[in-house]
DSSP file (Angstrom, degrees, kcal/mol; ACC not computed):
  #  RESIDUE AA STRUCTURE BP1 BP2  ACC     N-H-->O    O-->H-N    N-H-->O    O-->H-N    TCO  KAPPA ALPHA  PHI   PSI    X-CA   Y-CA   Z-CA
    1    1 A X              0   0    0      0, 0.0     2,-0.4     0, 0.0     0, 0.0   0.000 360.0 360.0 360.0 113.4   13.1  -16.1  -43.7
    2    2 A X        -     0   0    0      1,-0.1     2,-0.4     0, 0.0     0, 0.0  -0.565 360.0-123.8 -65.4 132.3   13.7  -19.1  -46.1
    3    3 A X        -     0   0    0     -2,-0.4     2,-0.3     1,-0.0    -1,-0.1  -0.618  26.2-166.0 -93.4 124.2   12.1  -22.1  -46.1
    4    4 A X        -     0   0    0     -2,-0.4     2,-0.5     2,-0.0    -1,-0.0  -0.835  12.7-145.0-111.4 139.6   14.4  -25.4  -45.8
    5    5 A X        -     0   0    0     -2,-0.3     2,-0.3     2,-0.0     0, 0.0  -0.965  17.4-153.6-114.9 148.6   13.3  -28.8  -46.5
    6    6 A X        -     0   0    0     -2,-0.5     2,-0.1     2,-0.0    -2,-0.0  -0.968   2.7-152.2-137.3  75.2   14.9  -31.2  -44.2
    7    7 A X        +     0   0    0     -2,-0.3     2,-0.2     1,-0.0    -2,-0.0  -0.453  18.6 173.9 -89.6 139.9   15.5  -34.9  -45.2
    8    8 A X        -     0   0    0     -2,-0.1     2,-0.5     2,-0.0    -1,-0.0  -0.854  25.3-140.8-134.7 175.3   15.6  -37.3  -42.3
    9    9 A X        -     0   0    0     -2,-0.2     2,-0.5     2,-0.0    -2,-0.0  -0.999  19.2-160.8-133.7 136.7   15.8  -41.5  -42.8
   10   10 A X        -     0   0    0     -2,-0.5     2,-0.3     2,-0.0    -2,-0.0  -0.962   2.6-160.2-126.4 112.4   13.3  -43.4  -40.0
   11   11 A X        -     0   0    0     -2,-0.5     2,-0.5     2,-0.0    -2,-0.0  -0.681   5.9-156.8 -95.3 154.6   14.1  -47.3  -39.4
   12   12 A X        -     0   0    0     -2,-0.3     2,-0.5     2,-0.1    -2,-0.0  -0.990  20.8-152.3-142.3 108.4   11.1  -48.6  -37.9
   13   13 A X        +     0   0    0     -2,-0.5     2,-0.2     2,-0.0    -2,-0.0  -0.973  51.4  18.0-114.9 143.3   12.6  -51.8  -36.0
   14   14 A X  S    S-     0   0    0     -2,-0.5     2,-0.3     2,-0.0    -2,-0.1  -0.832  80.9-105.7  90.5-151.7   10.9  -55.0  -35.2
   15   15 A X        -     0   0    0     -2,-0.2     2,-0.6     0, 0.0    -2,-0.0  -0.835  49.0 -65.9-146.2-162.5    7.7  -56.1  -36.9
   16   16 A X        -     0   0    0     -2,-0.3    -2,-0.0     1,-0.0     0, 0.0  -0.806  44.9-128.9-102.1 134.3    4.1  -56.1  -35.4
   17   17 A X        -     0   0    0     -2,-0.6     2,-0.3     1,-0.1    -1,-0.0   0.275  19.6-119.2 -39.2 177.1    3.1  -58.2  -32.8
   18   18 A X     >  -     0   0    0      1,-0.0     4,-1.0     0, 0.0    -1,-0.1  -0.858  31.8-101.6-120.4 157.3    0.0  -60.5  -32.7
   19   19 A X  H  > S+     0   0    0     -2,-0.3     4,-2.4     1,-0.2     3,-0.5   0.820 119.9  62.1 -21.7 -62.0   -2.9  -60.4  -30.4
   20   20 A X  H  > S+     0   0    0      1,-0.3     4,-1.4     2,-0.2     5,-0.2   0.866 103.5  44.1 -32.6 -70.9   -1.3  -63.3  -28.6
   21   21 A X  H  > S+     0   0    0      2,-0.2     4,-1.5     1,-0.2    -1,-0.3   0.769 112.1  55.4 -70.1 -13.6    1.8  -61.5  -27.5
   22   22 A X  H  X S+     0   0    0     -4,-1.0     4,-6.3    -3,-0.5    -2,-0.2   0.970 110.5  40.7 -67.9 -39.7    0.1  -58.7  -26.6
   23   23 A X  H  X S+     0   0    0     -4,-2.4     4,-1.5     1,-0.2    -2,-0.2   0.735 115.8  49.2 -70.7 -21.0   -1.9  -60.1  -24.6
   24   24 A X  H  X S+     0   0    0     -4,-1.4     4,-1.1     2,-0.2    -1,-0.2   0.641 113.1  47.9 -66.8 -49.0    0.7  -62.3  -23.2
   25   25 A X  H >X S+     0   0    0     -4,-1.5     4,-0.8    -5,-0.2     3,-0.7   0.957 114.2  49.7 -66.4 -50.3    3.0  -59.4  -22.6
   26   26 A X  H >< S+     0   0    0     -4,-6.3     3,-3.1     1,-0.2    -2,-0.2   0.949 110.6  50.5 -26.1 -81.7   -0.1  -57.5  -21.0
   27   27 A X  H 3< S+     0   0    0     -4,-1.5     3,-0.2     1,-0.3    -1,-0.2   0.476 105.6  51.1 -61.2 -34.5   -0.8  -60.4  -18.9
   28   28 A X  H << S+     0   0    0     -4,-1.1    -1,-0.3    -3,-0.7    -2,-0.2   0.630 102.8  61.5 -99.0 -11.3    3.1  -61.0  -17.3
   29   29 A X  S << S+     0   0    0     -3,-3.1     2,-0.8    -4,-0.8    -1,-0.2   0.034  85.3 100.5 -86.0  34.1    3.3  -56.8  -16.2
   30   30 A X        -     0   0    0     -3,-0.2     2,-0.6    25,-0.1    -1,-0.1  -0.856  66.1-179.9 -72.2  90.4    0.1  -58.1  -13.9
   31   31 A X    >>  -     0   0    0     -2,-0.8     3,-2.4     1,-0.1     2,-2.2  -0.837  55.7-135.2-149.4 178.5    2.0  -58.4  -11.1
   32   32 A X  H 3> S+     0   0    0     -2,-0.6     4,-1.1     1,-0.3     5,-0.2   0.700 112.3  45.3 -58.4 -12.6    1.3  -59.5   -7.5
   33   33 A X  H 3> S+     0   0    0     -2,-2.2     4,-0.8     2,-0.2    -1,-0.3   0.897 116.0  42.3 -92.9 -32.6    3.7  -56.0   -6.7
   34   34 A X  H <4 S+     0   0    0     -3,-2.4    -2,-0.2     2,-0.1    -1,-0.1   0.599 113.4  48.7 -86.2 -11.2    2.3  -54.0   -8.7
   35   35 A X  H  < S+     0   0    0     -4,-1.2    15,-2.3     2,-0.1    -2,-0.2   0.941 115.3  45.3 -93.8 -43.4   -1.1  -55.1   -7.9
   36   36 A X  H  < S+     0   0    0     -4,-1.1    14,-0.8     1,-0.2     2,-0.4   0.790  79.0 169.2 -29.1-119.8   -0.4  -54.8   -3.7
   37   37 A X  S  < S+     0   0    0     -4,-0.8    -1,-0.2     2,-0.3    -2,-0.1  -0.940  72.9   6.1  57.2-114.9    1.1  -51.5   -4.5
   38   38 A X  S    S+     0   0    0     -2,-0.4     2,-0.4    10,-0.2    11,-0.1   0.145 108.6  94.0 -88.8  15.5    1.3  -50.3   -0.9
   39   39 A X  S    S-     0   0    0     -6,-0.1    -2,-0.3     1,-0.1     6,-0.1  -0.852  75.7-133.1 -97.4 134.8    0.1  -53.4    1.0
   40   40 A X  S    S-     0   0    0     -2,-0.4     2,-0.2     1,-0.2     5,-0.1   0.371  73.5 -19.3 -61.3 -16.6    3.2  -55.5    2.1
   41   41 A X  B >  S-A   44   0A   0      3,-0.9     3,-0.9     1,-0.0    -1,-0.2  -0.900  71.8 -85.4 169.6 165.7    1.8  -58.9    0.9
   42   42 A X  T 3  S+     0   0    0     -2,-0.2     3,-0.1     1,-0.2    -1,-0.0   0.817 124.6  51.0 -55.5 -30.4   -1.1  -60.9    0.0
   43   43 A X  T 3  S+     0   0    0      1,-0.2     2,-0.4    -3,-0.0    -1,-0.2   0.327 113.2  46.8 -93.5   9.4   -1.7  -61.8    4.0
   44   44 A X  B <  S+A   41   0A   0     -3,-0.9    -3,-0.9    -5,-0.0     2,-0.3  -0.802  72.3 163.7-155.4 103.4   -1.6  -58.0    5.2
   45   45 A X        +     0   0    0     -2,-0.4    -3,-0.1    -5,-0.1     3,-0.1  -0.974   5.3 152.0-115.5 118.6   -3.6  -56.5    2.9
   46   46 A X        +     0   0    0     -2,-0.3     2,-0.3     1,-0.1    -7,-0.0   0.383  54.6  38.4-134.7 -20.2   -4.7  -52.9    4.1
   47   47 A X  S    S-     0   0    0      3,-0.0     2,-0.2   -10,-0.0    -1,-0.1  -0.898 102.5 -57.7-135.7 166.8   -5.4  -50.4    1.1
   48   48 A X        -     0   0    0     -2,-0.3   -10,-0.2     1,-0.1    -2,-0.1  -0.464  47.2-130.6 -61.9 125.4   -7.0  -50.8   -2.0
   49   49 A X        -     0   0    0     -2,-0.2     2,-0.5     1,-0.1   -13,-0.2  -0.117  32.3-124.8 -77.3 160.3   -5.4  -53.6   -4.6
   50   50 A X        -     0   0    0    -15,-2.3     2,-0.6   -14,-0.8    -1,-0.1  -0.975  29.6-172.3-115.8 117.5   -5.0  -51.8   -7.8
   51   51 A X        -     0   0    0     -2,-0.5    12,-0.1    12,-0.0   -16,-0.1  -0.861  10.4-150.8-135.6  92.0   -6.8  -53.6  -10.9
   52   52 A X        -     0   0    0     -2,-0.6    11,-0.2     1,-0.1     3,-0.1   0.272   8.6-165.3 -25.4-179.1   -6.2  -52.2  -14.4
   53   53 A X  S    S+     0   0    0      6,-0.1     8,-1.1     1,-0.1     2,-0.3  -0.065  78.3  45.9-171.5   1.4   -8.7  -52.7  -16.4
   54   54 A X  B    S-B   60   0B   0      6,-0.2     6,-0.3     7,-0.0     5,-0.2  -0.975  85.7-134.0-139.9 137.5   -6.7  -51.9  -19.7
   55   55 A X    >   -     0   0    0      4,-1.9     3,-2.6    -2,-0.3   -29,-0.1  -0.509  30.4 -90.1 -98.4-171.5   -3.4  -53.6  -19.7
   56   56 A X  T 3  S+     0   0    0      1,-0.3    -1,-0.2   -30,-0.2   -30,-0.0   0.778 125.8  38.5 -56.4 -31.7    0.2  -51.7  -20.8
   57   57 A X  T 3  S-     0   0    0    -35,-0.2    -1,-0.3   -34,-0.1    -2,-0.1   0.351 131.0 -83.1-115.7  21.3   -0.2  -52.6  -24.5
   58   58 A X  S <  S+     0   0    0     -3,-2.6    22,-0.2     1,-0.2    -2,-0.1   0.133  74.9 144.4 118.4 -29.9   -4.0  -52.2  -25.0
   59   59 A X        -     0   0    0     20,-0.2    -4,-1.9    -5,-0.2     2,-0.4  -0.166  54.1-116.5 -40.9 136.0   -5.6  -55.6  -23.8
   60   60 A X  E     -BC  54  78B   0     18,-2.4    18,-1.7    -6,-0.3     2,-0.4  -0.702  30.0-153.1 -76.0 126.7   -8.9  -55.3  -22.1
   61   61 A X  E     - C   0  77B   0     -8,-1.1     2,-0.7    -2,-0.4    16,-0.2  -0.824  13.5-173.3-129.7  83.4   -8.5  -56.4  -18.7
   62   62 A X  E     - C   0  76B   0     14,-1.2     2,-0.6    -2,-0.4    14,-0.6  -0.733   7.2-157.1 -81.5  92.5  -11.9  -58.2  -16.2
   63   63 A X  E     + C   0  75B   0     -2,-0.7     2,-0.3   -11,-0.2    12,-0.2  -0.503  18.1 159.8 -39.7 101.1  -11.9  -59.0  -13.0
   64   64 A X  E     - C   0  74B   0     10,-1.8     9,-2.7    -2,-0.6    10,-2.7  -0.780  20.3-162.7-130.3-165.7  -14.0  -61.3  -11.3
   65   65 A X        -     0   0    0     -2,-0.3    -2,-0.0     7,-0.2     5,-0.0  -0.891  20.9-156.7-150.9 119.4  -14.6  -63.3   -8.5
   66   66 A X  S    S+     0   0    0     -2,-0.3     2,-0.4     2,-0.1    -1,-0.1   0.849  92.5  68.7 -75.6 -18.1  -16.9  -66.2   -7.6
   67   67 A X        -     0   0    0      1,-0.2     0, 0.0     2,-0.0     0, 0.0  -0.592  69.7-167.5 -85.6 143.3  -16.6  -65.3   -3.6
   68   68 A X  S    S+     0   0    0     -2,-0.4    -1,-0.2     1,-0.1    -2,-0.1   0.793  79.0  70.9 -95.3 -35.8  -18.5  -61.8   -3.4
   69   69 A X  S    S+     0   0    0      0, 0.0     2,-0.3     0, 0.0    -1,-0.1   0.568 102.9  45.9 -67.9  -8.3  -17.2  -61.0    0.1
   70   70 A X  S    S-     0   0    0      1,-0.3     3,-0.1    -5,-0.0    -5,-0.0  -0.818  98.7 -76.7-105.1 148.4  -13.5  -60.4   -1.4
   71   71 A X        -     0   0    0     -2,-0.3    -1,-0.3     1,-0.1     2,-0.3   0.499  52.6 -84.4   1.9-172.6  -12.3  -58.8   -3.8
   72   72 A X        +     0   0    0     -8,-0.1    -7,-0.2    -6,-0.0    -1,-0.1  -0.557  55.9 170.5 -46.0 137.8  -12.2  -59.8   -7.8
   73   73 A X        +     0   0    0     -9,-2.7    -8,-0.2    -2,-0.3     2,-0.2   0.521  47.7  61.6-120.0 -42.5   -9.0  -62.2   -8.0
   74   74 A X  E     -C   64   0B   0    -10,-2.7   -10,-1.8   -11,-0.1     2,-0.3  -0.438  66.9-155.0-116.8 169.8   -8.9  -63.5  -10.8
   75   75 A X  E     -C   63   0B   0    -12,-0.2     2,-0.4    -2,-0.2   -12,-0.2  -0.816  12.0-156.9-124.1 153.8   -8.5  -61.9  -14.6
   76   76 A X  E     -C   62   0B   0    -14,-0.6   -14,-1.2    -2,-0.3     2,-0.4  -0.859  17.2-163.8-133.1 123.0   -9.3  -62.5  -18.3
   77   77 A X  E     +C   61   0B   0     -2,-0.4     2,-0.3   -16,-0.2   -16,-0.2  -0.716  15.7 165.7-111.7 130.8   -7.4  -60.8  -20.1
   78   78 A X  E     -C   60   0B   0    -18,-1.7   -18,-2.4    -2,-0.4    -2,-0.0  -0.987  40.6-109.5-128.9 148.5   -8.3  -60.2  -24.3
   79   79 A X        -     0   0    0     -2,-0.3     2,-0.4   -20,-0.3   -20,-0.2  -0.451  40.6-103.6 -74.3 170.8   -6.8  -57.7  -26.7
   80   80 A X        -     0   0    0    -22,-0.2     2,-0.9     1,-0.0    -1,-0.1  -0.779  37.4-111.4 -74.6 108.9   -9.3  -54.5  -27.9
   81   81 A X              0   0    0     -2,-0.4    -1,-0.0     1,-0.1    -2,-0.0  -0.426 360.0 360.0 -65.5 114.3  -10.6  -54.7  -30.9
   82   82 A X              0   0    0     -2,-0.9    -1,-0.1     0, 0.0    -2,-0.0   0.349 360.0 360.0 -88.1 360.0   -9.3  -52.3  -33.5
């Protein structure tokens, strides 16, 4: 068997994001449907909310909550430091 070398040309398009848009980007797929998941609404809530904790492009994702007897509502979201 002979060995073929195999030239290919790779466009790399865009540029790289900043922290800022990730997190930004992160921050707008939180949302209230994808967090429900199988609960019908915020007022009929019946299974467990689902709360990332890493967002879709790498942000570090916290819940908390000042009320202890719910849930975590609310988030702060910061990118991971690389």
């Amino acid at each position: 068997m002979a060995a073929r070398n195999v030239s290919f040309d790779l466009v790399v398009k865009g540029g790289l994001i900043t922290e800022a848009e990730i997190v930004a980007a992160d921050m707008s797929a939180l949302t209230l449907a994808s967090i429900l998941e199988n609960n019908v609404d915020e007022s009929n809530v019946t299974t467990n909310l689902v709360l990332p904790t890493t967002g879709t492009l790498g942000s570090t994702i916290e819940w908390t909550s000042n009320n202890t007897a719910i849930a975590p509502y609310t988030a702060s979201l910061r990118p991971i430091k690389r």
